[in-house]
C-alpha positions as CSV (number, residue, x, y, z in Angstrom):
1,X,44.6,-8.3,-2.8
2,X,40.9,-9.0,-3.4
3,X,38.4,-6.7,-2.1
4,X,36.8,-9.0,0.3
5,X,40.5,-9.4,1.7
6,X,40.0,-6.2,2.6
7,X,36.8,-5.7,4.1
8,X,37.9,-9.2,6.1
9,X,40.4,-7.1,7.4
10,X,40.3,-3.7,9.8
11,X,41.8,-1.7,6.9
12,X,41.0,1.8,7.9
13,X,38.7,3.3,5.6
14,X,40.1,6.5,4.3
15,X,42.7,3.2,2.9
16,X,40.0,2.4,0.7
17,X,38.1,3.6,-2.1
18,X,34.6,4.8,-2.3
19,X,33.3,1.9,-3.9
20,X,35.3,-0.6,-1.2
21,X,33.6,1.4,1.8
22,X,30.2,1.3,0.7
23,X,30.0,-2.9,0.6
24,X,30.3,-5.3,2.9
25,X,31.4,-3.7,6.7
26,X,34.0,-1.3,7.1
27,X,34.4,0.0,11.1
28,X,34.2,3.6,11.2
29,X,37.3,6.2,10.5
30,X,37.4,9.7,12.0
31,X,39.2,10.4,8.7
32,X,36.1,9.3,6.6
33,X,32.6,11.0,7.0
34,X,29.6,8.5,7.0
35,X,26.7,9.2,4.7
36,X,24.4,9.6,8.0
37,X,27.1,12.5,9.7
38,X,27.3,10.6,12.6
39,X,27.4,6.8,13.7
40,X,23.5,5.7,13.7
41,X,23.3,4.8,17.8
42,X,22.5,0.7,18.0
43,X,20.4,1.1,21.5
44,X,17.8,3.3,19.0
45,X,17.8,1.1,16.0
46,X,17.7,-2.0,18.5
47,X,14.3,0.2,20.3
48,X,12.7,1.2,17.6
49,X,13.0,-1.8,15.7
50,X,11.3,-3.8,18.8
51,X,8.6,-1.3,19.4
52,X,7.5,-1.5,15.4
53,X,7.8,-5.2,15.5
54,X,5.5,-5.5,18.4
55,X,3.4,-3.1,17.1
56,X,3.0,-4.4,13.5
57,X,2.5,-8.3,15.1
58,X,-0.6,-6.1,16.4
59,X,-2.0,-4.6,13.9
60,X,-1.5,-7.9,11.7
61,X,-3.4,-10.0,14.6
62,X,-6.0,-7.4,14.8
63,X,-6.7,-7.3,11.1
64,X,-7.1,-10.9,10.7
65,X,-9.3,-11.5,13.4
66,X,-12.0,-8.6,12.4
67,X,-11.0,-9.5,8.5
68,X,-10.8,-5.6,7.9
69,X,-8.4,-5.6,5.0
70,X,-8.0,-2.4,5.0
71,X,-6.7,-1.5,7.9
72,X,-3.7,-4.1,6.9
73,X,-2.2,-0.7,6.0
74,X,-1.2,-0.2,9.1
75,X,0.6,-3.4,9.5
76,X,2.2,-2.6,6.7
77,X,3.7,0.4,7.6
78,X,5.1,-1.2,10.6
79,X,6.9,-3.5,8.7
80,X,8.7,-1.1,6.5
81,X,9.2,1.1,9.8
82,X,10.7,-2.1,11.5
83,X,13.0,-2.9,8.7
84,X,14.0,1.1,8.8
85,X,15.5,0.8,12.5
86,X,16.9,-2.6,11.4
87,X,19.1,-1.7,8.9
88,X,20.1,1.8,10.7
89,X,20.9,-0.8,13.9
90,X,23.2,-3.0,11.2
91,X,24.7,0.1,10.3
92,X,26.2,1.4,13.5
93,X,28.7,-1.4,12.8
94,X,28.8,-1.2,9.0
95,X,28.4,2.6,8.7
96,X,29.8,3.3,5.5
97,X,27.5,-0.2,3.8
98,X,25.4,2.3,0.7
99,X,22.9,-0.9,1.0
100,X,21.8,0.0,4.6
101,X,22.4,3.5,3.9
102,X,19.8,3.4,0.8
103,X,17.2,0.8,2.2
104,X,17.1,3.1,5.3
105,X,16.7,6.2,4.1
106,X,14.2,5.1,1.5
107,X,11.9,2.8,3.8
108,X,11.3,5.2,7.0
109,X,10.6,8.0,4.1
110,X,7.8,5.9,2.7
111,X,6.3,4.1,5.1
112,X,3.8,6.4,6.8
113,X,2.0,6.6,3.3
114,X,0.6,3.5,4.3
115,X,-1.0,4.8,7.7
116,X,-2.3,7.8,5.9
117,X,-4.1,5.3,3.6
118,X,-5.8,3.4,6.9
119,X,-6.8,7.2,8.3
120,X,-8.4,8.0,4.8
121,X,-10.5,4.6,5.4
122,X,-11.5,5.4,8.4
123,X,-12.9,8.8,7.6
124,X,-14.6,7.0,4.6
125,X,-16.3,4.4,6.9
126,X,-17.3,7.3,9.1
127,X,-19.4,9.3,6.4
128,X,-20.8,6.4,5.4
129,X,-21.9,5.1,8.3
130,X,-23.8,8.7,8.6
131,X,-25.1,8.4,5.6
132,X,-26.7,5.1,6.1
133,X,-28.5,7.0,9.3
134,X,-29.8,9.8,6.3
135,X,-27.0,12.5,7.4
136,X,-25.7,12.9,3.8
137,X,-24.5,16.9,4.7
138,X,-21.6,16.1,7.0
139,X,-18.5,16.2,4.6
140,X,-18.5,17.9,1.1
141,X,-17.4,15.2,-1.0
142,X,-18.5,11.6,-1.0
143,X,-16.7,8.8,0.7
144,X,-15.2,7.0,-1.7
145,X,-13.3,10.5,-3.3
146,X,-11.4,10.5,-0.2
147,X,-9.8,7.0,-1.1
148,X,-9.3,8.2,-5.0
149,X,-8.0,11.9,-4.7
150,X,-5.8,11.0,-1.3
151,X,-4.4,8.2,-1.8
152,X,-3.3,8.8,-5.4
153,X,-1.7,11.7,-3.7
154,X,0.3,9.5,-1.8
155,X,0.9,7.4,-4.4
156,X,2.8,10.1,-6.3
157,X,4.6,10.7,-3.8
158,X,5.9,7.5,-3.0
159,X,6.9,7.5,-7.1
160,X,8.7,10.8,-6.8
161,X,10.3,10.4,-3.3
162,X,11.6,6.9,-4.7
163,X,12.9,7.9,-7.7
164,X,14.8,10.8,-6.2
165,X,16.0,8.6,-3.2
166,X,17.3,6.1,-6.1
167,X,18.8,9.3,-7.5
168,X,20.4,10.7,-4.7
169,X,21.7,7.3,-3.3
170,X,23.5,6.7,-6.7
171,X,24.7,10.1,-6.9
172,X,26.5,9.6,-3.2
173,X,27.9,6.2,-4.6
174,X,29.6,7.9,-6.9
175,X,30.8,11.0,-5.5
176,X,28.3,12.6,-7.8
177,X,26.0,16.1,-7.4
178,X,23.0,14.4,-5.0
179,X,21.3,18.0,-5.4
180,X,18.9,16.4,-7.7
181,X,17.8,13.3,-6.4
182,X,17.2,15.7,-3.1
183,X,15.4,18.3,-4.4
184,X,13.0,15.5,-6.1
185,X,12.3,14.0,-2.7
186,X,11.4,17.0,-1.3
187,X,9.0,17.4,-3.6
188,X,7.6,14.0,-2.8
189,X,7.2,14.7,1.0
190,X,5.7,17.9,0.2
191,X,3.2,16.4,-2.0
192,X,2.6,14.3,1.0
193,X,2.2,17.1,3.4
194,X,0.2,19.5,1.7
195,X,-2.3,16.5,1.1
196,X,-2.5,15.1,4.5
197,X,-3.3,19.0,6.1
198,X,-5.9,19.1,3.3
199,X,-7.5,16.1,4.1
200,X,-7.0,17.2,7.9
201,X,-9.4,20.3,7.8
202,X,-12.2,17.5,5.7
203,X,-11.5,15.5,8.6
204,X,-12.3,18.5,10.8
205,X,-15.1,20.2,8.6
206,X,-16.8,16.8,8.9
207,X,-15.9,16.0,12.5
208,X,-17.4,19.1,13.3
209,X,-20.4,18.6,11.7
210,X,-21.2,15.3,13.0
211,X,-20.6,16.7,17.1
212,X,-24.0,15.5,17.5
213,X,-23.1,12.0,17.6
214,X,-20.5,12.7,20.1
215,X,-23.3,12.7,23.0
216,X,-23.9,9.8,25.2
217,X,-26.6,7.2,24.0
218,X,-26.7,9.6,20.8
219,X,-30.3,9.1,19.3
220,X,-30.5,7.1,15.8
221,X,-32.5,9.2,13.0
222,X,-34.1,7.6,10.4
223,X,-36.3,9.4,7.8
224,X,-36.6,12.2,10.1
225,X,-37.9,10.3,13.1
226,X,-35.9,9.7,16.3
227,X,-35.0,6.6,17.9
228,X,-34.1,6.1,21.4
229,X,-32.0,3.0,20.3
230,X,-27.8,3.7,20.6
231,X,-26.1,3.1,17.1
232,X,-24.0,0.5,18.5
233,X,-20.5,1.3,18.9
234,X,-20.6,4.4,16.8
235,X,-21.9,7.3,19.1
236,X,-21.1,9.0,22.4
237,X,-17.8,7.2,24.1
238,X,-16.4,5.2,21.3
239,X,-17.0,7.6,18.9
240,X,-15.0,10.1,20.6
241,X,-12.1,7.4,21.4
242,X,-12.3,7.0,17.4
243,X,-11.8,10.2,16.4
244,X,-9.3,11.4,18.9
245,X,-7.4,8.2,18.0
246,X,-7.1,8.9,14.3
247,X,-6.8,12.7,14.8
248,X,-3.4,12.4,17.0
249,X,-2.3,9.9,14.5
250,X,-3.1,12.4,11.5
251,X,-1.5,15.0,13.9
252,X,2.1,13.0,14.4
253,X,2.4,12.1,10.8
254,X,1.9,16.3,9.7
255,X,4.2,16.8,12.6
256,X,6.8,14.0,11.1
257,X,6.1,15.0,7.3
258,X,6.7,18.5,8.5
259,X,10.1,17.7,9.9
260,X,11.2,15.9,6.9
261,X,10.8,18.5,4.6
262,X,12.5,20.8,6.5
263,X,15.4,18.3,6.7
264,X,16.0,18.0,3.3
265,X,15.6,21.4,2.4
266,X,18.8,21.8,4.0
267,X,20.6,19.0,2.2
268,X,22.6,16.4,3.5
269,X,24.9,18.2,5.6
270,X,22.4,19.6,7.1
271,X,21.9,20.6,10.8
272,X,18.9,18.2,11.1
273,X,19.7,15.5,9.4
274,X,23.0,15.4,10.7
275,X,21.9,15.0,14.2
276,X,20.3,11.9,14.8
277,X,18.6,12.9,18.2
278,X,15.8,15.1,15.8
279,X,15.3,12.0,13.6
280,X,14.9,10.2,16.7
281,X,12.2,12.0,18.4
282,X,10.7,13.8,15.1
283,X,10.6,10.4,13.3
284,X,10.7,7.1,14.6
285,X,9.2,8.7,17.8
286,X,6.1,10.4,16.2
287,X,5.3,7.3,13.7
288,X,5.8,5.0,17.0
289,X,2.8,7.1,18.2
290,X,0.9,7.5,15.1
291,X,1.0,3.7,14.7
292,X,0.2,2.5,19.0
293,X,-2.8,4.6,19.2
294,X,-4.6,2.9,16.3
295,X,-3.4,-0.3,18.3
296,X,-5.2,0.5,21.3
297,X,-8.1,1.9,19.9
298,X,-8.3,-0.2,16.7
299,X,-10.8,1.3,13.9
300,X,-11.8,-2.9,13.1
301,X,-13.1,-2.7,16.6
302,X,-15.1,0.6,16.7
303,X,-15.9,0.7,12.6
304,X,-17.6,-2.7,13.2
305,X,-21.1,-3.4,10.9
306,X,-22.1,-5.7,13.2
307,X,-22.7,-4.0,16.1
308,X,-24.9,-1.3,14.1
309,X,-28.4,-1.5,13.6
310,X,-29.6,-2.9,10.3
311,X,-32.1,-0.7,8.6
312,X,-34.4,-2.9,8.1
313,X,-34.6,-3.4,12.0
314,X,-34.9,0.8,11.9
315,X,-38.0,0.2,9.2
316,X,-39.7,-2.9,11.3
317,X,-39.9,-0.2,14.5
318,X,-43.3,1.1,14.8
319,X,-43.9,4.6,15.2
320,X,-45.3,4.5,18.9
321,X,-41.7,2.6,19.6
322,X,-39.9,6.1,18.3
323,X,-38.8,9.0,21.5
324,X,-41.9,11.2,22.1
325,X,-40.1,14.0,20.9
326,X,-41.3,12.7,17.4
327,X,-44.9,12.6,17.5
328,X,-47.1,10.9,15.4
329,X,-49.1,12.7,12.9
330,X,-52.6,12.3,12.6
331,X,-52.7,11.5,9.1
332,X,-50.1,8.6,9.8
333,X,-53.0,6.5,11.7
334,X,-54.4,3.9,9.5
335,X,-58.1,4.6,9.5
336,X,-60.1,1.2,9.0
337,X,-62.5,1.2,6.2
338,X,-66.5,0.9,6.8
């Protein structure tokens, strides 16, 4: 009888080889364990996969219309979450398919690389903005080493969490020591942690630094003088809405990085990861978070050059335009030749 004989049929798994289970859709056997330790619930994949869709067809149309490439990171990220949920929603049917097991497993782990990448923009746009304003103290490095050091970071740890995901997934196909491939993508996830807290006390050292700006109608400096004019969308309110934004988001991915190390440092039999209400709420819950908040207060919208004052306009000002609290100098008077 050929295999897809089989699989046509409601042959009862522990009737069929390892190889036969893990293609095509085999209903679940109380004989056979499933990769996952339980049946992956359809009303969460079904959830979850909606909520990321609706949220990534939000970050897509907010991207294009500001033309923020950057921040396509997001978007990004709520794809691969989207097709995460998908195939763990496929799966409650086929739960013993390795495809859906591996594309899973290896998609939600990598994903919120991607929205770390958009927070490391935004904190890049944020010193620079200050710098442009002559507040070059705020963060120790410059902004452009934030993009280098931390997102190479992440991009070794999307190499090693892949490679061991492609090791341990092969190693389950075959009945096979997954020990390895686990171990390696642990490593990978810490990587990612132990990056993302270090770029979350810069975030804060700067943050910090900058309080000044948090003020309503924060004054605009330039060369030392004060101006009465607001710095568009970047002080007081918005600024605040910014940065709490992106530090909740930065908060739920520690949070969700956290958990996942901790998960597979206990293998996969595991109490966590054999217990899909932690994945749930630790996971898909926390990147569902991560991801909405930078919908509803969208960096494009608040980083915006547009609204800011050119410095030219800052240089045309004259000095009896500047706050009083900057007085003009006596020697700054133009003295008319006899």
């Amino acid at each position: 009888m050929s295999l897809l004989n089989l699989l046509t049929r409601d042959v009862p798994a522990h009737e069929l080889s390892q190889k036969q289970q893990s293609v095509g859709c085999v209903a679940y056997d109380p004989l056979v364990d499933p990769g996952y330790g339980y049946i992956p619930t359809l009303a969460a994949g079904i959830v979850f996969s909606i909520i990321f869709g609706l949220t990534m067809f939000a970050h897509i149309t907010q991207t294009v219309i500001k033309r923020k490439w950057w921040y396509s990171t997001f978007a990004i990220a709520a794809v691969g979450e989207c097709v995460g949920w998908a195939a763990r929603a496929a799966a409650h049917k086929c739960v013993y398919n390795q495809s859906l097991f591996s594309l899973q497993i290896s998609i939600l782990i990598l994903s919120p690389c991607f929205t770390s990448a958009g927070i490391y923009y935004i904190l890049s746009q944020l010193i620079e903005h200050w710098r442009q304003q002559g507040h070059t103290r705020y963060s120790p490095i410059g902004p452009k080493l934030y993009l280098y050091i931390f997102i190479s970071f992440d991009l070794l740890s999307i190499i090693i969490q892949g490679v061991g995901g492609g090791m341990a997934s092969a190693a389950s196909s075959n009945n096979k020591n997954t020990a390895p491939g686990t171990h390696l993508m642990m490593a990978g996830i810490i990587i990612q942690l132990v990056s993302m807290c270090i770029f979350c006390l810069l975030w804060i050292w700067t943050v910090f630094r900058a309080r000044s700006h948090f003020r309503p109608n924060s004054p605009l400096t330039y060369n030392g003088t004060t101006s009465p004019v607001s710095s568009g969308k970047l002080s007081g309110t918005r600024l605040i809405l910014l940065v709490a934004a992106t530090s909740f988001s930065a908060f739920c991915i520690v949070v969700r990085n956290f958990y996942r190390a901790v998960e597979l440092s206990q293998g996969w039999t595991g109490y966590l990861i054999t217990h899909e209400i932690y994945f749930c709420l630790l996971d898909g819950m926390l990147m569902v978070f991560s991801l909405v908040v930078l919908n509803l207060v969208h960096p494009a919208w608040y980083l915006d050059p547009s609204r800011q004052i050119p410095s030219r306009d800052l240089e045309a000002k004259r000095p009896s335009d500047f706050s009083t609290t900057s007085e003009m100098r006596p020697t700054d008077v133009a003295v008319p030749k006899s």
